[in-house]
C-alpha positions as CSV (number, residue, x, y, z in Angstrom):
1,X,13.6,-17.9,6.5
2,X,10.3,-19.4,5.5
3,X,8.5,-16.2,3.7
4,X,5.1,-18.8,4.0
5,X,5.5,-18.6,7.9
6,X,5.9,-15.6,8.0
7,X,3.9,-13.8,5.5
8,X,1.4,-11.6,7.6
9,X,-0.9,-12.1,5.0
10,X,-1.3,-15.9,5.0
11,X,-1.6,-15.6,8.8
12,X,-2.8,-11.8,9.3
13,X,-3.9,-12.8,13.3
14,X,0.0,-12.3,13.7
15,X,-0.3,-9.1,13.2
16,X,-2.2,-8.1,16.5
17,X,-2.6,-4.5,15.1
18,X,-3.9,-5.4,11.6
19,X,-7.3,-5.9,11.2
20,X,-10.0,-8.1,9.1
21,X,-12.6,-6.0,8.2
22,X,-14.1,-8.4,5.4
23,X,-14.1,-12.1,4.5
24,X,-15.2,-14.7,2.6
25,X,-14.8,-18.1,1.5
26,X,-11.6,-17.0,-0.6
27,X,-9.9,-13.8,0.3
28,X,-9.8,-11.1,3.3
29,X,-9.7,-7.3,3.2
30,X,-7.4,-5.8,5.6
31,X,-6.7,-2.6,7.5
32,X,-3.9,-1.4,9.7
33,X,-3.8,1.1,11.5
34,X,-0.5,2.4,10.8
35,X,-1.9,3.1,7.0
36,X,-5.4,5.0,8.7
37,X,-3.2,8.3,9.8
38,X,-2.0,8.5,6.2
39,X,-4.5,7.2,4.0
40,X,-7.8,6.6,6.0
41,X,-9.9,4.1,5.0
42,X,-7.1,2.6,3.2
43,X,-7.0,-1.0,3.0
44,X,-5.8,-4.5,1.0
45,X,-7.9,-7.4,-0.4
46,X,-5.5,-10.6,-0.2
47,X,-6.4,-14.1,-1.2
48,X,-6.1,-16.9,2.0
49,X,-3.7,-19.1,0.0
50,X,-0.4,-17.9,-0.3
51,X,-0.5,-16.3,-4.1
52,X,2.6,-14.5,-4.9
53,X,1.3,-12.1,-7.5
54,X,-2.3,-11.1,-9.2
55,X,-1.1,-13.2,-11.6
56,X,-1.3,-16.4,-9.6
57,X,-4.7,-16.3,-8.6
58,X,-7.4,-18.6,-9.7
59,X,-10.6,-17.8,-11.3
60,X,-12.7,-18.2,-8.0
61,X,-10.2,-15.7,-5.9
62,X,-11.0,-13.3,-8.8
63,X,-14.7,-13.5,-8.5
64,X,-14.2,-13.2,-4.2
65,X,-11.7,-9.7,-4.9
66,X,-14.1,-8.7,-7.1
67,X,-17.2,-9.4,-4.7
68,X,-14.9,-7.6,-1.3
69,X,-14.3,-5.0,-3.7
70,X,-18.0,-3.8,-3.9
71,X,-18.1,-4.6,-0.2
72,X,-15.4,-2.5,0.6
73,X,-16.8,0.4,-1.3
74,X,-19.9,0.7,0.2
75,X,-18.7,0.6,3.6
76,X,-15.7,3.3,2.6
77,X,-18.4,5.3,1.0
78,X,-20.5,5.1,4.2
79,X,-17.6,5.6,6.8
80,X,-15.4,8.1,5.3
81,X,-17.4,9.6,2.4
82,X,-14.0,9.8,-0.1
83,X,-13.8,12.1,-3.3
84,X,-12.6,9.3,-5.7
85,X,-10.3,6.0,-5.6
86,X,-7.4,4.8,-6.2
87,X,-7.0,1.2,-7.0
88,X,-4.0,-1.3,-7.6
89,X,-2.0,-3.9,-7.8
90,X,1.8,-4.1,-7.5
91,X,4.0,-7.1,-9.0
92,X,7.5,-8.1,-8.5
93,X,10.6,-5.5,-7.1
94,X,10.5,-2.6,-9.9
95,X,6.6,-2.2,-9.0
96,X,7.2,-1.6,-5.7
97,X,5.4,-4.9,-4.5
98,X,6.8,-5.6,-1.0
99,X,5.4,-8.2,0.2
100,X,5.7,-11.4,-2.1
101,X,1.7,-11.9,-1.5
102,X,-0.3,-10.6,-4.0
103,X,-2.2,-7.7,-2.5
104,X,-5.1,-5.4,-3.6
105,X,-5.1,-2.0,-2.9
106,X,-8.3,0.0,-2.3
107,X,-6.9,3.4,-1.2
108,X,-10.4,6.3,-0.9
109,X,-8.8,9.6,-2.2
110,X,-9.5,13.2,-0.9
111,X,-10.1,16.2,-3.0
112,X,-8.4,18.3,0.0
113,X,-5.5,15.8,0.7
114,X,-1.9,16.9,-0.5
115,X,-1.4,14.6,-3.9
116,X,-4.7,14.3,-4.5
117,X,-4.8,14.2,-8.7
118,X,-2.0,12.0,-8.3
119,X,-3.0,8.8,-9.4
120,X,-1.8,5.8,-11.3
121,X,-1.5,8.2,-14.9
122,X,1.3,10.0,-12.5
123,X,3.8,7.5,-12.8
124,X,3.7,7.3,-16.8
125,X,2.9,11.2,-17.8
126,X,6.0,12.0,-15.6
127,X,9.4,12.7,-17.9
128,X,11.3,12.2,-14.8
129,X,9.9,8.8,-15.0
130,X,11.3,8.3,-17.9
131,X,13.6,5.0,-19.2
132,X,17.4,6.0,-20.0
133,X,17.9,5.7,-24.0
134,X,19.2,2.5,-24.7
């Protein structure tokens, strides 16, 4: 299986459901609708060219992430009015990054939603989280 053929980020259109909200010369920000009954106004920023972590990206995909970013939050702060945001990046397996195509998150938080003050700190202020002793 060729994960470039069939990443549904390199070639998002395959994804009839999915959504491009945004775009510009380097990267596209996403929605599906799945995500909206969960999260809405959830969404990803991804860069065109198949990039399999944050790490990989060049200067000039930073500078377009950074550009949809303040895109994105204008037209989240317009459309859904959120309390707060969470953003973020996942890399490799342990991280819980999916999708070998590096992927940013832009999730708009909700004071009334169920883990709401459950944000990135969660995961490291958490003893369950906690390493076994070596």
């Amino acid at each position: 299986m060729n994960k470039l053929v069939e990443c549904s980020f390199c070639d998002p259109e395959k994804d009839k459901a999915q959504v491009i909200v945004f775009e510009n010369k380097f990267c596209r920000y996403l929605q599906h609708p799945e995500h909206q009954t969960i999260l809405e106004g959830s969404g990803l920023i991804v860069p065109k060219i198949h990039r399999q972590t944050v790490f990989d990206l060049t200067q000039e995909e930073w500078n377009a992430t950074y550009e949809l970013m303040q895109q994105v939050k204008e037209y989240a702060d317009d459309k859904y009015s959120p309390d707060g945001y969470t953003l973020g990046w996942n890399v490799g397996e342990a991280s819980n990054q999916s999708i070998p195509h590096a992927h940013f998150h832009i999730l708009p938080r909700f004071a009334d939603e169920p883990f709401a003050g459950k944000g990135i700190r969660a995961w490291f202020k958490s003893e369950e989280n906690r390493r076994p002793s070596r």
